[in-house]
DRENKEBA-880306 format. One line per 2 residues: number of its first residue (from 1); their letters; for each residue x, y, z of C-alpha. Coordinates in steps of 0.1 Angstrom, whole numbers, plus 5000, padded with zeros to 4 digits. Example, Ala and Ser with C-alpha at 12.3 -4.5 7.8 and 13.67 -1.06 7.14 Angstrom:
2
1> as> 5123/4955/5078; 5137/4989/5071
END
This chain:
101
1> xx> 8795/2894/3273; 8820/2923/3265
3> xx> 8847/2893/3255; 8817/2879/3229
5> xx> 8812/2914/3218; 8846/2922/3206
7> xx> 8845/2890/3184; 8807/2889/3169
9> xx> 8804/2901/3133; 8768/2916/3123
11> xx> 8753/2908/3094; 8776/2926/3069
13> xx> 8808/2912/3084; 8820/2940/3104
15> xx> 8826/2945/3146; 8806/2972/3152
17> xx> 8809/2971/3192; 8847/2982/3184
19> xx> 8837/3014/3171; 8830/3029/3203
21> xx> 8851/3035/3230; 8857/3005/3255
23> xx> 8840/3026/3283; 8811/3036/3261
25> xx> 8808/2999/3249; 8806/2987/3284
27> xx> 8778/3010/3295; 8755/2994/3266
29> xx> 8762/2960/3280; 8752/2976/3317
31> xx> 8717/2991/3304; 8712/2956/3286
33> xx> 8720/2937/3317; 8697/2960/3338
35> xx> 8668/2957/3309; 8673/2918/3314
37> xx> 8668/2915/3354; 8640/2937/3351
39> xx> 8623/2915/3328; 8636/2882/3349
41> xx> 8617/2902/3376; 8586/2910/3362
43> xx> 8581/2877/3354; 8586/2864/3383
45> xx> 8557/2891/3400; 8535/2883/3371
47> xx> 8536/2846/3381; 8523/2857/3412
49> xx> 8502/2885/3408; 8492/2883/3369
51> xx> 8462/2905/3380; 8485/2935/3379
53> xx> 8493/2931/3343; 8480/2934/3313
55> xx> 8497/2913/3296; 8526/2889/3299
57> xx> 8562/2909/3301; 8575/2903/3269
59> xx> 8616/2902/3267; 8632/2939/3254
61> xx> 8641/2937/3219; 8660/2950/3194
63> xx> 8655/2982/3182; 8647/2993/3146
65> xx> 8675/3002/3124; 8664/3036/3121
67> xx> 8657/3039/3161; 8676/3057/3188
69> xx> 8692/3047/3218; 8709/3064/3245
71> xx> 8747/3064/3247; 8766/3072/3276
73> xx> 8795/3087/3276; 8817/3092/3311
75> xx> 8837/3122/3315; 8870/3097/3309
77> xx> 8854/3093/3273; 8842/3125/3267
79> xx> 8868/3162/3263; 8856/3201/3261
81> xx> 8873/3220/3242; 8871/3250/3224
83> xx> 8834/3253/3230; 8834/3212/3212
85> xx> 8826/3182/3228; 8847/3159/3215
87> xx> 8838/3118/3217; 8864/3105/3195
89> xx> 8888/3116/3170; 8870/3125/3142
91> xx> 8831/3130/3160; 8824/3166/3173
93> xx> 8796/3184/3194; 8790/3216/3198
95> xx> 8780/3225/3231; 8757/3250/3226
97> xx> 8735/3222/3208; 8732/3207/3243
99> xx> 8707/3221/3269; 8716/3201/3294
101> x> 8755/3213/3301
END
């Protein structure tokens, strides 16, 4: 999938997936991957016990332009310095914007 990645336009042209970090890249394939055998799963209980649902598991989907997701960074990824957070080159934190460091 991460080979497919690097080479898949979206839908103005451009390789978005490049943009981040190979590390940071890879982690969004993981939670993807994870989302997917959870849903394989709960099909497969839902076939068996459909009285525990309400409904039929419906396959995640894409979120809308506007939504958030979750990155994660590793500490290979991501530098403190000078009171910054620094995830690339030109993107900066501050760290006293984050509660949970």
């Amino acid at each position: 999938m991460d080979k497919l990645m690097k080479t898949t336009p979206n839908l103005e042209g451009e390789i978005n997936y490049r943009l981040l970090k190979a590390q940071v890249s890879q982690q969004i394939l993981k939670v993807l991957d994870k989302n997917i055998k959870a849903y394989c799963k709960a099909i497969k209980d839902f076939k068996t016990n459909p009285a525990k649902y309400k409904a039929m598991p419906q396959l995640p989907s894409f979120r809308k332009r506007s939504g958030l997701f979750n990155l994660y960074y590793p500490n290979q990824s991501a530098i403190i310095k000078n009171g910054k957070i620094r995830l690339a080159k030109d993107l900066e934190i501050l760290r006293a914007c984050l509660n949970f460091i």
